[in-house]
Each structure stands twice: as structure tokens, then as C-alpha cells.
TIFISE-762903 format. One record per residue (C-alpha): residue in one letter; x, y, z. Coordinates in steps of 0.1 Angstrom, whole numbers, padded with zeros to 4 digits. Example, Ala and Ser with C-alpha at 12.3 -4.5 7.8 and 13.67 -1.06 7.14 Angstrom:
<pt><rest>A</rest><px>0123</px><py>-0045</py><pz>0078</pz></pt>
<pt><rest>S</rest><px>0137</px><py>-0011</py><pz>0071</pz></pt>
end
This chain:
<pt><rest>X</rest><px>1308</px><py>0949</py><pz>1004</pz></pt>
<pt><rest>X</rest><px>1275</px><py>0933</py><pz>1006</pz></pt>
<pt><rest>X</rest><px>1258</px><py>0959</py><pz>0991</pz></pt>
<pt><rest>X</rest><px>1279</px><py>0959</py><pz>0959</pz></pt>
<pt><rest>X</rest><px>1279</px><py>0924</py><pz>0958</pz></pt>
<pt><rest>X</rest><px>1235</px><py>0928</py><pz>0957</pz></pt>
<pt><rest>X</rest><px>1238</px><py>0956</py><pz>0928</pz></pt>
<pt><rest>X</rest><px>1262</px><py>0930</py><pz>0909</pz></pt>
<pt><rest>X</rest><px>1234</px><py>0903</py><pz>0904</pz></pt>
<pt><rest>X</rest><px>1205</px><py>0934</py><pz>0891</pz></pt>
<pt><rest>X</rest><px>1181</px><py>0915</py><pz>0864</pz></pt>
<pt><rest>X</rest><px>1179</px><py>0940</py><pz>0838</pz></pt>
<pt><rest>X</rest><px>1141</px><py>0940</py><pz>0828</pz></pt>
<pt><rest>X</rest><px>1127</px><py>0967</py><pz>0803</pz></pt>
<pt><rest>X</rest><px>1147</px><py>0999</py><pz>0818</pz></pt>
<pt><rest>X</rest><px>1140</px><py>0977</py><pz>0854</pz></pt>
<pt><rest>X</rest><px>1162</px><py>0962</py><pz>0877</pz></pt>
<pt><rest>X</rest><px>1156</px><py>0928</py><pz>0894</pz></pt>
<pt><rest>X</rest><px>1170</px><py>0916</py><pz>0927</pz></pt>
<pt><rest>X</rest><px>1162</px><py>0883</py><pz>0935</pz></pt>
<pt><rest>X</rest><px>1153</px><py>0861</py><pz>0965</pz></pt>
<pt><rest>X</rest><px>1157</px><py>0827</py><pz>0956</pz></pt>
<pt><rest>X</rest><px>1151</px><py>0817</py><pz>0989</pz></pt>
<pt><rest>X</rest><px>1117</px><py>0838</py><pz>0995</pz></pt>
<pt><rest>X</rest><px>1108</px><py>0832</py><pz>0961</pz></pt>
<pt><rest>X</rest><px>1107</px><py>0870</py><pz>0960</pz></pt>
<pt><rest>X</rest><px>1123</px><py>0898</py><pz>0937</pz></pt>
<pt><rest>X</rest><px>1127</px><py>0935</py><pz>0942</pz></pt>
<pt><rest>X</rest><px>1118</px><py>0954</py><pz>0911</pz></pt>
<pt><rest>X</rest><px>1135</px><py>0994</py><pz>0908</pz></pt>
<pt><rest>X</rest><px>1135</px><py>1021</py><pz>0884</pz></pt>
<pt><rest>X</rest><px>1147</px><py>1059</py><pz>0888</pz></pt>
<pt><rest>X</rest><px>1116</px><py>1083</py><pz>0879</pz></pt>
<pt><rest>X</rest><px>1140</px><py>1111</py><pz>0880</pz></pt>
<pt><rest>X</rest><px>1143</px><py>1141</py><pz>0904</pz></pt>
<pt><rest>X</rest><px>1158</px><py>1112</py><pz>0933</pz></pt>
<pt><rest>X</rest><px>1126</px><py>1092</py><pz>0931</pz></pt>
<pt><rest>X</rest><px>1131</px><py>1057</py><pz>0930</pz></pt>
<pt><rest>X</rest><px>1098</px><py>1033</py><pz>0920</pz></pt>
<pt><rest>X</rest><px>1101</px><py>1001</py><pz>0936</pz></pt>
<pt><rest>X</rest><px>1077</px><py>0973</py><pz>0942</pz></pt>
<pt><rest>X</rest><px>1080</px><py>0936</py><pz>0956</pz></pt>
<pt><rest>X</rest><px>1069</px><py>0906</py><pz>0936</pz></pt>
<pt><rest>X</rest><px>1066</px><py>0873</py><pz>0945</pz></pt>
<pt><rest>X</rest><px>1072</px><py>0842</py><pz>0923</pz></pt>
<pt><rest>X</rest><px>1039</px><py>0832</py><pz>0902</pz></pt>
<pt><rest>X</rest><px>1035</px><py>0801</py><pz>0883</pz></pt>
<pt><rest>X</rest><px>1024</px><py>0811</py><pz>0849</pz></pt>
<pt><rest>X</rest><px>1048</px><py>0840</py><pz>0846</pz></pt>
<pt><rest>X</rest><px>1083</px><py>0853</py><pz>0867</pz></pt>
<pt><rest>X</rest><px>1066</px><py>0873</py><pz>0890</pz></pt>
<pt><rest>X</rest><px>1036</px><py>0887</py><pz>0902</pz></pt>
<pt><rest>X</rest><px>1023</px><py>0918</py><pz>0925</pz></pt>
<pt><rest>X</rest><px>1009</px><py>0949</py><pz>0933</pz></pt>
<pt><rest>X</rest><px>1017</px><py>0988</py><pz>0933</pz></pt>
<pt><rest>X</rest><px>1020</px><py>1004</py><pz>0957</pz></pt>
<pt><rest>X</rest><px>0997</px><py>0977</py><pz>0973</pz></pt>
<pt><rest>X</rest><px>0967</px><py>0953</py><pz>0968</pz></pt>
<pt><rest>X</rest><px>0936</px><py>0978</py><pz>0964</pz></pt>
<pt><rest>X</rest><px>0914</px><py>0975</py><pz>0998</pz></pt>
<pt><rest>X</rest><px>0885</px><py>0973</py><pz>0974</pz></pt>
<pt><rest>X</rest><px>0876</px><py>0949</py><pz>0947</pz></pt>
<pt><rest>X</rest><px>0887</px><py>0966</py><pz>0914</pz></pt>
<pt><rest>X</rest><px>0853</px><py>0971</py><pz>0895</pz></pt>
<pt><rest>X</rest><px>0872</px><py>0994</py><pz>0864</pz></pt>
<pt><rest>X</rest><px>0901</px><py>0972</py><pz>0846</pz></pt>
<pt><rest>X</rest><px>0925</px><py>0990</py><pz>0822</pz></pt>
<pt><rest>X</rest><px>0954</px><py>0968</py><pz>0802</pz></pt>
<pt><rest>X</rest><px>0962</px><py>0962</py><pz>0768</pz></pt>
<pt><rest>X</rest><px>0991</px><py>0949</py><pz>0746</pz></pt>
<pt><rest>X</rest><px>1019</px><py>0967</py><pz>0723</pz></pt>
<pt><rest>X</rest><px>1012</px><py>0956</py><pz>0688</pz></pt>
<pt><rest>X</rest><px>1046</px><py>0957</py><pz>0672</pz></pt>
<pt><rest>X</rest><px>1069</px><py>0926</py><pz>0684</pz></pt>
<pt><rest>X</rest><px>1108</px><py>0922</py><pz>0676</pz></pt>
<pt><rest>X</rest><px>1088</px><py>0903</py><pz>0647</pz></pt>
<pt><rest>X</rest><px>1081</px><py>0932</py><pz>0624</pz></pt>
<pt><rest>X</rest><px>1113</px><py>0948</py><pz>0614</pz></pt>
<pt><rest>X</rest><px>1134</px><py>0960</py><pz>0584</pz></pt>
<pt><rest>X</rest><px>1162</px><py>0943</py><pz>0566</pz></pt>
<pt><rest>X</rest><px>1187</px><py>0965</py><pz>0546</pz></pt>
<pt><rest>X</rest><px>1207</px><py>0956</py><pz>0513</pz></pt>
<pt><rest>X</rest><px>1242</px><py>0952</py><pz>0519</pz></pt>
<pt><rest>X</rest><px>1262</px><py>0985</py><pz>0512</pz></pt>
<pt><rest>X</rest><px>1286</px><py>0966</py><pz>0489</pz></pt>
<pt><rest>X</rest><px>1273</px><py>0933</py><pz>0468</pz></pt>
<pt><rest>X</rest><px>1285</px><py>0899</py><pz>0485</pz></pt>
<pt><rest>X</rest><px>1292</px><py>0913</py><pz>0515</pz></pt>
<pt><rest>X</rest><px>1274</px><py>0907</py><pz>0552</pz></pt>
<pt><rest>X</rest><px>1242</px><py>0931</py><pz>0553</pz></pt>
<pt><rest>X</rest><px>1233</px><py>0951</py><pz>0583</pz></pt>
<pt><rest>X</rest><px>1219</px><py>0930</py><pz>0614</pz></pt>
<pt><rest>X</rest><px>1177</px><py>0942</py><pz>0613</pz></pt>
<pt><rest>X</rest><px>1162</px><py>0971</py><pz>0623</pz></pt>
<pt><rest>X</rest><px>1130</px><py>0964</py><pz>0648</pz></pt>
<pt><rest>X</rest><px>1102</px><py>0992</py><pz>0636</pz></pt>
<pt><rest>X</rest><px>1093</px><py>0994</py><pz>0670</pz></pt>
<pt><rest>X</rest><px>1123</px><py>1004</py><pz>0687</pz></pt>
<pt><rest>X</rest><px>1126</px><py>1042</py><pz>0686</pz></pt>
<pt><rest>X</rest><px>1166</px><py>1043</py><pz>0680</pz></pt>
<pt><rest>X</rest><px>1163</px><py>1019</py><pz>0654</pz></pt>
<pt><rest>X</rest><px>1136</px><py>1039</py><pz>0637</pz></pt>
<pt><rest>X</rest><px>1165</px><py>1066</py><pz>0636</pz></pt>
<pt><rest>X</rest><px>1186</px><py>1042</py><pz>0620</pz></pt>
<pt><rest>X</rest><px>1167</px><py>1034</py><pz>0591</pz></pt>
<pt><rest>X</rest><px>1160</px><py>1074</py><pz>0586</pz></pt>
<pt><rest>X</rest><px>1196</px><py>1074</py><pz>0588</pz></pt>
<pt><rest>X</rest><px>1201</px><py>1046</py><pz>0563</pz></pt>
<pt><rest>X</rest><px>1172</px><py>1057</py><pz>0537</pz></pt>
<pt><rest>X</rest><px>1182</px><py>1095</py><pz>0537</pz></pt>
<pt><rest>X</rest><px>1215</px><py>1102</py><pz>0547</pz></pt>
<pt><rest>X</rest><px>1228</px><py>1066</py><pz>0533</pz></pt>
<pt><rest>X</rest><px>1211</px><py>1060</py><pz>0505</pz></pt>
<pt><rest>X</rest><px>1204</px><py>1022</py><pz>0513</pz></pt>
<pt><rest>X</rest><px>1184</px><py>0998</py><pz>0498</pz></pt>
<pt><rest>X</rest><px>1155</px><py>0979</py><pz>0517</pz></pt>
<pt><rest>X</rest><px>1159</px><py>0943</py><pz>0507</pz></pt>
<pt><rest>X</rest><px>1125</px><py>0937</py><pz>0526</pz></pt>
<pt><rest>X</rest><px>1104</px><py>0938</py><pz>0557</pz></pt>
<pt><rest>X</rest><px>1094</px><py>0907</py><pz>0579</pz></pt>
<pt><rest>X</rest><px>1057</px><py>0906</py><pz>0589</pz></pt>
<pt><rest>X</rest><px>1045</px><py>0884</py><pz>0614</pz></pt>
<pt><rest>X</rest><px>1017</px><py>0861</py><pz>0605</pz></pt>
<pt><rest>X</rest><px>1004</px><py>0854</py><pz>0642</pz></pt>
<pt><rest>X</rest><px>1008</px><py>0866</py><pz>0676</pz></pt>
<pt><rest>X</rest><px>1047</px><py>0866</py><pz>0691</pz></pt>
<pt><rest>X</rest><px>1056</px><py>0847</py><pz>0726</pz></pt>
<pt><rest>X</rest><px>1049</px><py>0882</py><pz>0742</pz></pt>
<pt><rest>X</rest><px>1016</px><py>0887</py><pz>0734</pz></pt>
<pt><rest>X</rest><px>1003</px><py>0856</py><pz>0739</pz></pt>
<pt><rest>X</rest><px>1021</px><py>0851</py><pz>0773</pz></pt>
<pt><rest>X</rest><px>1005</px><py>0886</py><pz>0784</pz></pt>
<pt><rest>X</rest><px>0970</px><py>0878</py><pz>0771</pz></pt>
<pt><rest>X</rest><px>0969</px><py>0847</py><pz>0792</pz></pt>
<pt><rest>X</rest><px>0980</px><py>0864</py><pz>0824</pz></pt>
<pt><rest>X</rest><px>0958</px><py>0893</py><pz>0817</pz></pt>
<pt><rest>X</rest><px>0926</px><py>0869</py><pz>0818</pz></pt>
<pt><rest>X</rest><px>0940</px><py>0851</py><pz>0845</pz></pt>
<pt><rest>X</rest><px>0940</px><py>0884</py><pz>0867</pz></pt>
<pt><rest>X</rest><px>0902</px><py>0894</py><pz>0853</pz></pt>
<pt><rest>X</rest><px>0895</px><py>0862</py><pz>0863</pz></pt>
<pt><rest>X</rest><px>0898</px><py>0863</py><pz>0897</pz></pt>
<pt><rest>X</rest><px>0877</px><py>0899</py><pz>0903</pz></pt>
<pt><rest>X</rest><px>0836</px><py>0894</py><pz>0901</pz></pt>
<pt><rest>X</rest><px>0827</px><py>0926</py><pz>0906</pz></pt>
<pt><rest>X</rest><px>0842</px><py>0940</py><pz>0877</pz></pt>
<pt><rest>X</rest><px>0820</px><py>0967</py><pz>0854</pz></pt>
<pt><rest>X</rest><px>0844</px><py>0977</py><pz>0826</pz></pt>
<pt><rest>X</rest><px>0878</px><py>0965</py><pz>0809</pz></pt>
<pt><rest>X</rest><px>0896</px><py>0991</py><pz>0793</pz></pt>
<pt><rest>X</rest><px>0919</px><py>0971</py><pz>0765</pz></pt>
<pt><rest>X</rest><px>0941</px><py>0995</py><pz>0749</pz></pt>
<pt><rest>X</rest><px>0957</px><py>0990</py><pz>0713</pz></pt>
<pt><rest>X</rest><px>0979</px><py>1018</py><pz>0704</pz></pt>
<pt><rest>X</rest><px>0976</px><py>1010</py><pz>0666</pz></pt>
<pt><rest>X</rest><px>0976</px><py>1044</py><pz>0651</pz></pt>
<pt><rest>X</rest><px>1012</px><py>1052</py><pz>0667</pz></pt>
<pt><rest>X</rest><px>1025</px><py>1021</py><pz>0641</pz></pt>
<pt><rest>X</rest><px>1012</px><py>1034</py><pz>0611</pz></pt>
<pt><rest>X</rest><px>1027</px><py>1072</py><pz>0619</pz></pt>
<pt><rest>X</rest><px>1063</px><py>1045</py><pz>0622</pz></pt>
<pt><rest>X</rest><px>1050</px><py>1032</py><pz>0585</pz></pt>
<pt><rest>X</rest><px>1043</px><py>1069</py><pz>0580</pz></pt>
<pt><rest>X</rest><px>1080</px><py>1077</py><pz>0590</pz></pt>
<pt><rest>X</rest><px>1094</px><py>1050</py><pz>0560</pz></pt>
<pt><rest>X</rest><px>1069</px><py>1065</py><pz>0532</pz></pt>
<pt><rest>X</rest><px>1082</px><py>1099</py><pz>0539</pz></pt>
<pt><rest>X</rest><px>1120</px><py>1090</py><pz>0534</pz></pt>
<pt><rest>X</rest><px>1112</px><py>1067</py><pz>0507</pz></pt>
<pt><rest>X</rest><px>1086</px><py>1094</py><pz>0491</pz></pt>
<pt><rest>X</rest><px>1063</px><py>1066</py><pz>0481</pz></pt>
<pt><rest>X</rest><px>1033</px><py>1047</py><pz>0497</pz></pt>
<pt><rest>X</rest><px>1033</px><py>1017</py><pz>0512</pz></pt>
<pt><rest>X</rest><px>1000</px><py>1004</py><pz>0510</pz></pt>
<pt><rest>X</rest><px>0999</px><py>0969</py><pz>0515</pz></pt>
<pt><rest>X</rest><px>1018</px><py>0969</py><pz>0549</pz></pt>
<pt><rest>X</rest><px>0990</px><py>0998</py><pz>0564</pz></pt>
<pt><rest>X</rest><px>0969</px><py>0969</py><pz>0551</pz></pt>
<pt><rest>X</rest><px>0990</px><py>0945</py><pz>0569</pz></pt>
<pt><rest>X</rest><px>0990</px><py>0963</py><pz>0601</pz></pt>
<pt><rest>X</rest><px>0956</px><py>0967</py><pz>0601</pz></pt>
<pt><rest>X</rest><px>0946</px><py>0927</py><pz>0597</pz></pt>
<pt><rest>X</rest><px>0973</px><py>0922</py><pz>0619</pz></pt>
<pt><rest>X</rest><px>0956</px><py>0944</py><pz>0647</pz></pt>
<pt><rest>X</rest><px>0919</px><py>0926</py><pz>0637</pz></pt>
<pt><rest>X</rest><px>0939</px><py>0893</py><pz>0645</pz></pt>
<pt><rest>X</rest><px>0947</px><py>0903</py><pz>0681</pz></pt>
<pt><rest>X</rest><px>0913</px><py>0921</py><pz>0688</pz></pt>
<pt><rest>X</rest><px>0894</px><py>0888</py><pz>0677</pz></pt>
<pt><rest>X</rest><px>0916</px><py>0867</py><pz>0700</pz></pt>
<pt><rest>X</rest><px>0919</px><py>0892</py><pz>0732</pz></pt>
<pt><rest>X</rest><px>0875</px><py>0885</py><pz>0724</pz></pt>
<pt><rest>X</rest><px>0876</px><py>0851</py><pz>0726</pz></pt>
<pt><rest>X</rest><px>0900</px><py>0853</py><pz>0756</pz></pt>
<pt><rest>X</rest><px>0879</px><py>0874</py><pz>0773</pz></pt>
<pt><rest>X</rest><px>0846</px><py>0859</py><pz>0765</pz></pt>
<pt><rest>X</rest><px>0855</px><py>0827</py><pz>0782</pz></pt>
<pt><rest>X</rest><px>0853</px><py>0844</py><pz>0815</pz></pt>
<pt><rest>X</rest><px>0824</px><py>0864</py><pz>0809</pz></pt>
<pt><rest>X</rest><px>0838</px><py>0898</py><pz>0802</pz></pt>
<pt><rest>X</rest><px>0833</px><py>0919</py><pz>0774</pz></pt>
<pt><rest>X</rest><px>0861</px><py>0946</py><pz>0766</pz></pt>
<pt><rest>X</rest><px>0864</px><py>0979</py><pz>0752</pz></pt>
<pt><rest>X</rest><px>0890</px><py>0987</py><pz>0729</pz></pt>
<pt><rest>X</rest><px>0909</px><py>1016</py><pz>0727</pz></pt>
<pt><rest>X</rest><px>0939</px><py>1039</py><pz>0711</pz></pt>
<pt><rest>X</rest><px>0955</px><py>1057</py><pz>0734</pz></pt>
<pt><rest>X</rest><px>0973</px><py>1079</py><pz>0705</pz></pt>
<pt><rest>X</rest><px>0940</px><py>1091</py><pz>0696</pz></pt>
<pt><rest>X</rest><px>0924</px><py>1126</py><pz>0712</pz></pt>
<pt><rest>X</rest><px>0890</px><py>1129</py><pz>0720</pz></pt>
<pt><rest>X</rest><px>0887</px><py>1151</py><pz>0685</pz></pt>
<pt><rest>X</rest><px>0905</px><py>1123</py><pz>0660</pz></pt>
<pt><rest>X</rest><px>0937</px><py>1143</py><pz>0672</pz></pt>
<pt><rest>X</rest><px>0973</px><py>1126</py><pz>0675</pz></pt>
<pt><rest>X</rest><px>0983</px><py>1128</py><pz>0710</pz></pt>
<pt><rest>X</rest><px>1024</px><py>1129</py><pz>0717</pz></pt>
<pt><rest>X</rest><px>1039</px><py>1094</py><pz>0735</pz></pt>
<pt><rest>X</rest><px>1039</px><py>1110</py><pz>0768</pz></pt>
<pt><rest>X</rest><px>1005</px><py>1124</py><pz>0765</pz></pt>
<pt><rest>X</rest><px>0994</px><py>1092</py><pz>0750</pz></pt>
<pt><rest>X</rest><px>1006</px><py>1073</py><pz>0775</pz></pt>
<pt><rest>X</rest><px>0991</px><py>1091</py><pz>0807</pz></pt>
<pt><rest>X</rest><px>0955</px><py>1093</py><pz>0785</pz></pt>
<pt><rest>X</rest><px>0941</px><py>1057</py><pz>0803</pz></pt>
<pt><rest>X</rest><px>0949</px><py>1064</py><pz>0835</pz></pt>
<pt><rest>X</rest><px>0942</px><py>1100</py><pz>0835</pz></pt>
<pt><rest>X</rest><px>0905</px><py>1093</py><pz>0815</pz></pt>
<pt><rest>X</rest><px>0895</px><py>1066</py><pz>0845</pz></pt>
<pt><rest>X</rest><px>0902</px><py>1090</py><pz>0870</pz></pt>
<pt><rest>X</rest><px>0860</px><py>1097</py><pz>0864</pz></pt>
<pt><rest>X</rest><px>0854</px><py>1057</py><pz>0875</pz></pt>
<pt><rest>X</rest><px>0862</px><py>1045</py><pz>0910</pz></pt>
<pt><rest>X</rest><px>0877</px><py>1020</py><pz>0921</pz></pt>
<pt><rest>X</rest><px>0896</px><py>1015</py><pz>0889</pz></pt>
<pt><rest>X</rest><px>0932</px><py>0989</py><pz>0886</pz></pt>
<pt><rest>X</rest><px>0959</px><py>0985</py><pz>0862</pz></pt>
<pt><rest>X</rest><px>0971</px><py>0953</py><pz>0850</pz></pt>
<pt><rest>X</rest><px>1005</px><py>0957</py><pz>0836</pz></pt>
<pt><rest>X</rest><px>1037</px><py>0944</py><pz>0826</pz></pt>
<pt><rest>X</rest><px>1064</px><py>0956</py><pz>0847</pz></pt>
<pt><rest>X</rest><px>1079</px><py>0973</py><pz>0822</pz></pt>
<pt><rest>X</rest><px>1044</px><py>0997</py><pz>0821</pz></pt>
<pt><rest>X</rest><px>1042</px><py>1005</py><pz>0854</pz></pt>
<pt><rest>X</rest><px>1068</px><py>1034</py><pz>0846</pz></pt>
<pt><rest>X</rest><px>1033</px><py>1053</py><pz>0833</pz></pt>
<pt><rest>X</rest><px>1012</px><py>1047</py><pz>0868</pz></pt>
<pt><rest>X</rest><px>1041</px><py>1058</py><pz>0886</pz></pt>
<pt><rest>X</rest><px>1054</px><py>1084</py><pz>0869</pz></pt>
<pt><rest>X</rest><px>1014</px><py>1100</py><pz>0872</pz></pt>
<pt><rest>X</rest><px>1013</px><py>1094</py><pz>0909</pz></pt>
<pt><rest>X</rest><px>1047</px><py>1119</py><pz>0912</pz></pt>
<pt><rest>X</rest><px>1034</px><py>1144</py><pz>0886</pz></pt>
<pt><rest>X</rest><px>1000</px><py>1143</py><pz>0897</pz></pt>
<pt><rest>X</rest><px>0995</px><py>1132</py><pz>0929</pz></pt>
<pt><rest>X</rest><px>0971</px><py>1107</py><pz>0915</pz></pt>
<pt><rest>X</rest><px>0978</px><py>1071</py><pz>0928</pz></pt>
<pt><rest>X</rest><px>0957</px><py>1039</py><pz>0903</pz></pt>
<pt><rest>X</rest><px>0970</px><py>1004</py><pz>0915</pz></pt>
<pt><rest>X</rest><px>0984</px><py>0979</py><pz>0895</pz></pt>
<pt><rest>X</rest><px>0986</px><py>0943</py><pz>0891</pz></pt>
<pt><rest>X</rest><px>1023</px><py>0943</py><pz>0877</pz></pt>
<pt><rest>X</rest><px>1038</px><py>0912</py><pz>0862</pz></pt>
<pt><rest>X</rest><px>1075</px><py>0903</py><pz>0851</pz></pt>
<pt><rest>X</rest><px>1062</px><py>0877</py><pz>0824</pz></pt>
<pt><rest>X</rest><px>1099</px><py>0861</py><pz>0817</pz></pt>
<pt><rest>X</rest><px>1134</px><py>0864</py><pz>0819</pz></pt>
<pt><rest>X</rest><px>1145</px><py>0876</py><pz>0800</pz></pt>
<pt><rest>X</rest><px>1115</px><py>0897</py><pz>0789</pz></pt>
<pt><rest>X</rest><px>1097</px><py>0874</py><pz>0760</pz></pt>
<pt><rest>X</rest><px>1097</px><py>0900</py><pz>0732</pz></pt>
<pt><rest>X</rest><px>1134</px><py>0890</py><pz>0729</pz></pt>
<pt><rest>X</rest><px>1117</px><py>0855</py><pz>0717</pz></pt>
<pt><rest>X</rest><px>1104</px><py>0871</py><pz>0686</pz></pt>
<pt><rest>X</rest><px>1135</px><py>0857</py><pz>0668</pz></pt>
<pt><rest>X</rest><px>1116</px><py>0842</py><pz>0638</pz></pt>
<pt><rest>X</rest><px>1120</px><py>0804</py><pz>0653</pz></pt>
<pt><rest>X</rest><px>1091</px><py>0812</py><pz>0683</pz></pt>
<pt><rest>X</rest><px>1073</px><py>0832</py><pz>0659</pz></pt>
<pt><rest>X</rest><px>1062</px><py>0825</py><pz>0624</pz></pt>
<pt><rest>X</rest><px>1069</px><py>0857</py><pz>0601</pz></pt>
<pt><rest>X</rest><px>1072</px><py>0863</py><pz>0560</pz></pt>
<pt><rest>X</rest><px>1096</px><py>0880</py><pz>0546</pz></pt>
<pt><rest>X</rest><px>1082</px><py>0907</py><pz>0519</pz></pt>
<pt><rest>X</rest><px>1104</px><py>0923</py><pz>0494</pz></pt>
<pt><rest>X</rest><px>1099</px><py>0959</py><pz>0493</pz></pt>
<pt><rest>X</rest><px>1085</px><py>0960</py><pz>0460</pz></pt>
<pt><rest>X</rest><px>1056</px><py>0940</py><pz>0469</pz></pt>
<pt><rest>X</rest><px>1046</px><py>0963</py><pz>0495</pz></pt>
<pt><rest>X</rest><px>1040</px><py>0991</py><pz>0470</pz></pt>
<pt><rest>X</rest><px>1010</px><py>0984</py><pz>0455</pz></pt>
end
């Protein structure tokens, strides 16, 4: 009975579960990696986000290789539909960076026939990104030895997404590649400065992209950091919890074990912030995006 009643109050968190310990200030994070294997780490309460630890423990040796980075797309950029019939309610939006929503507007534009009445573009940084950057400097921070941050921007996976909308639309959309490419100058000038004020220069990186130009598949893609630092010692993640599916997910394939700094930066998880009055977004018709 006591068991049940602990599965009852599970935190969903980004495919996560979260049981709390109000009283040690504690939660235990869990995730099935298929095949019976159950990821599971302890965090502990931090002040600047939820919660705070390490997988599958603190690394014995000072981290001197860093590897982290940001998902571009927020709930902020994401596609509004006409109504089907005039006067009537129109569909709630479509986020471009949710992969069954991306089905729905293939479904809409092709099958459908729909009208875009326009797509929101965010003008700054969401509640997500922000919050991560300052924990991620806050975590460099506290390392002296370190050699080499690894800051990975998966940008070229958002434009195939834009790519995805030209094809069922069979016309270019010019002006938002140019919009997602400012956008991603935006965030690379302020992970600098961020960066810069502790000391640390930063490399950036697409993990979509091969070592020949090539477009590497999600699950390839997301393996690529950890894999490629394999040739560095003592090298660390820094991840949201929601991540740390990537690490651990190696570790069972591979046998190859990188720590992790893991955070839970909210609950519930910030991107759900990026509702238009945390974040400050313009609405673009779709013809305006043509040319």
C-alpha cells in the first residue's frame, strides 16, 4: 500500500519521473532505457534551480573537458493554422519543435489542405534557456582546471523542420531560415558573454553535422558529443535532466560511462513558460515569410 501510494505522487519531468523528499530536501529521478533497465539518479534541492546532482556519481577527478549546450527551438516558435470554417475557433498551435506536432502540420498542409494564418518567432531568449545558461556557468564555475567547453547548438536539425514546411507548402521560406539563423547568433553572443565572465572560452558545435558536412540521424546526432570526447580524459556532462537519457542510454549500449552534472531547472519543466507572456514573440503572417 505504501508503495502505490509513492508511484501516486511521480513528478512527471520530460519522459522522467520525480519522487520527492520534502523532508531531505531530496528527489529520486527514474526513466526506463528499455530491455528492464531503469536510469535512476538522486538529486538534492539546489537554490537556483529544483534540483541538482550527479550521474552515476561525482567524478573522483576534477572534470578538465566540459560538454553542454542548449535546444534552440522553445514552445515560442510554433505555427498557427486558419480556421477550417470562417468565424469559427482555429486549431490550438502547433510547436515546430515537437516531433508529433510536426506530423500535425504535415497532416494539416497535405492531407487537409489548411491555411497557415502565421508563425510566432521569438524575439529573445525563452525562461528555458536563460534559466539553463545561468546554471550552466554556475557549474563551469566552480571547476579550475578546466581545458575545453564543448557548447552544442543543434541548429541545422531546425532548418531541416523549416525544410519539412517548404516541402508541403512547395515554396521557400526565406526569411524564417534567416530568422533562425539571427536567432541562433543571438544565443551564441550571449552563451559568450556568459562565459567570458568566468574566464572560459567555448567552442561551439552541431551535433547534426558529420565530420564530412553530412546530416547525422537524431539518434546518431545525439550520441556524437559524448562519443567524439571519448579521445579527452576526464571529460563531464552538464545536462538537464531531461538529457541525461543520451549519457545513459551510451553507458548500456556501449559500455562507455561520461558523468554528468544533471539539473531539474523547474517544475514544471520551464519550456512550458514559453506561453508568449514570459516570452516576447511576433507573430508573422505567412506571406511575409516568403520573400
Amino acid at each position: 500500500m505504501q508503495q502505490n501510494k509513492y508511484i501516486e505522487h511521480a513528478i512527471p519531468y520530460e519522459g522522467w519521473k520525480l519522487f520527492e523528499d520534502k523532508i531531505n530536501q531530496q528527489c529520486t529521478a527514474e526513466k526506463s532505457l528499455g530491455d528492464n533497465k531503469i536510469c535512476r539518479v538522486v538529486l538534492n534541492a539546489h537554490r537556483e534551480i529544483s534540483y541538482e546532482g550527479y550521474w552515476p556519481g561525482r567524478p573522483q577527478k576534477p572534470p578538465q573537458i566540459l560538454i553542454t549546450g542548449s535546444c534552440i527551438y522553445s514552445d515560442c516558435w510554433r505555427l498557427q493554422f486558419e480556421p477550417h470554417i470562417p468565424g469559427i475557433s482555429p486549431p490550438r498551435p502547433f510547436i515546430l519543435g515537437l516531433t508529433h506536432d510536426r506530423k500535425r502540420i504535415h497532416q494539416y498542409l497535405i492531407r487537409k489542405r489548411r491555411l497557415i494564418r502565421h508563425i510566432d518567432v521569438p524575439l529573445q531568449s525563452c525562461v528555458y534557456q536563460d534559466r539553463l545558461l545561468s546554471w550552466q556557468v554556475n557549474c563551469v564555475s566552480e571547476f579550475s582546471d578546466v581545458e575545453r567547453l564543448f557548447y552544442h547548438l543543434p541548429v541545422s536539425i531546425y532548418h531541416t523542420f523549416i525544410d519539412e514546411i517548404e516541402e508541403a507548402l512547395s515554396t521557400r521560406l526565406p526569411v524564417l531560415h534567416k530568422l533562425l539563423d539571427e536567432y541562433t547568433d543571438m544565443l551564441k553572443k550571449k552563451c559568450i558573454e556568459a562565459f567570458r565572465n568566468i574566464g572560459i572560452s567555448m567552442e561551439f558545435c552541431d551535433p547534426y553535422k558529420g565530420t564530412n558536412g553530412e546530416m547525422l540521424d537524431p539518434h546518431a546526432a545525439d550520441r556524437a558529443p559524448y562519443l567524439n570526447a571519448m579521445k579527452f580524459g576526464n571529460v563531464m556532462g552538464i545536462e538537464d535532466l531531461a538529457q541525461l537519457t543520451i549519457s545513459a542510454t551510451i553507458a548500456k549500449d556501449f559500455g562507455i560511462t561520461i558523468p554528468c552534472r544533471v539539473g531539474v531547472l523547474g517544475l514544471p519543466h520551464p519550456l512550458g513558460q514559453c506561453d508568449g507572456r514570459h516570452c516576447h514573440r511576433m507573430q508573422l503572417p505567412i506571406d511575409s515569410l516568403l520573400s
